[in-house]
C-alpha positions as MATLAB code, in Angstrom:
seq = 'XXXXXXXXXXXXXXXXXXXXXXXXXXXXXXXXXXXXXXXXXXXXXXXXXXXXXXXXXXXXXXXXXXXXXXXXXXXXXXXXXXXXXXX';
ca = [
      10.037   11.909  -30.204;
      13.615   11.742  -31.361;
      15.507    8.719  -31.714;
      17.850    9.460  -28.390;
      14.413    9.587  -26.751;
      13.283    6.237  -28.176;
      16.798    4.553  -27.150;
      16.220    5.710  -23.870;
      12.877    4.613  -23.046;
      14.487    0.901  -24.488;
      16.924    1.118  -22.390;
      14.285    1.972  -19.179;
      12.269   -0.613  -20.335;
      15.310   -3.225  -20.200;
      16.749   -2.282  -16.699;
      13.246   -2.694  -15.655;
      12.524   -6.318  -17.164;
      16.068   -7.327  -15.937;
      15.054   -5.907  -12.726;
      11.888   -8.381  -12.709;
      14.221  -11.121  -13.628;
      16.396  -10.764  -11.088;
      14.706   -9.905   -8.062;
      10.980  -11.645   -8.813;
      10.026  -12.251   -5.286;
      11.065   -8.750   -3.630;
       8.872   -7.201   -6.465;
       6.251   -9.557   -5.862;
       6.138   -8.540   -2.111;
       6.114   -4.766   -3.370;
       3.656   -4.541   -5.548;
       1.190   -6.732   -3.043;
       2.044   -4.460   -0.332;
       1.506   -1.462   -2.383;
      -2.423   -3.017   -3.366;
      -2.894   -3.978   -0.016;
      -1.712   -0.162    1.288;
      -4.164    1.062   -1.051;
      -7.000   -1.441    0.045;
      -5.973   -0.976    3.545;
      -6.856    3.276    3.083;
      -9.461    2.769    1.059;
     -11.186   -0.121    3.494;
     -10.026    2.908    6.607;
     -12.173    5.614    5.066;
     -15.226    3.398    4.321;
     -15.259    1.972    8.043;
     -14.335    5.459    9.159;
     -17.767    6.562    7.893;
     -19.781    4.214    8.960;
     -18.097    3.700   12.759;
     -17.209    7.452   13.435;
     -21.063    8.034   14.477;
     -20.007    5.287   17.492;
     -17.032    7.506   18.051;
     -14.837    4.662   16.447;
     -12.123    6.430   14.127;
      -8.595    5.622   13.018;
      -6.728    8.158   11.144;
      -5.471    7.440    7.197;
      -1.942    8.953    7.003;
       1.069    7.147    6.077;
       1.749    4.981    9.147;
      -1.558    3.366    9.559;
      -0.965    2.887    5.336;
       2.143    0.882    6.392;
       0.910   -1.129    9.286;
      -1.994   -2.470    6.976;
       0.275   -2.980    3.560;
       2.640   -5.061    5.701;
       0.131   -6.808    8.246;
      -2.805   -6.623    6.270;
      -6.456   -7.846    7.613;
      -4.935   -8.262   10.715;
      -3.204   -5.240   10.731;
      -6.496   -3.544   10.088;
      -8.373   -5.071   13.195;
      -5.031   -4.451   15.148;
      -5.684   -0.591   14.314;
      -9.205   -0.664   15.577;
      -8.357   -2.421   18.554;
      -5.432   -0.272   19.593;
      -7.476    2.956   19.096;
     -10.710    1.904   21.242;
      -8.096    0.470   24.395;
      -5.999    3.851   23.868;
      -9.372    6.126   23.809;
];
């Protein structure tokens, strides 16, 4: 690693960190929504396999990802609901 490639990986590291400082609570909301996204797909797949032998199913792709990263829990119920009154 050469020395521009050291400045520049400082100077990443300080936009980020002045990033945090300045918009704390946006990030905040970001990162939990990312976890809970993550949770959210990861808590689908699990109930997927054990409810898809009552013919209860909800897809994973991106929107479903969304609806449960911003509502959370009861985003995740909401899903369940919505696809046993639809089908």
């Amino acid at each position: 690693m050469g020395n521009d490639d050291f400045l520049i990986y400082l100077i990443w590291i300080g936009v980020i960190i002045l990033i945090f400082m300045v918009f704390p609570k946006s990030f905040k909301f970001l990162i939990r929504s990312i976890i809970q996204g993550l949770g959210g797909a990861i808590g689908l797949m699990i109930f997927n396999f054990i409810l898809s032998p009552i013919g209860w199913y909800v897809g994973v792709n991106w929107i479903t990802i969304f609806i449960i990263a911003i509502l959370g829990l009861p985003g995740f119920i909401l899903l369940y609901i919505v696809n046993n009154v639809l089908y």
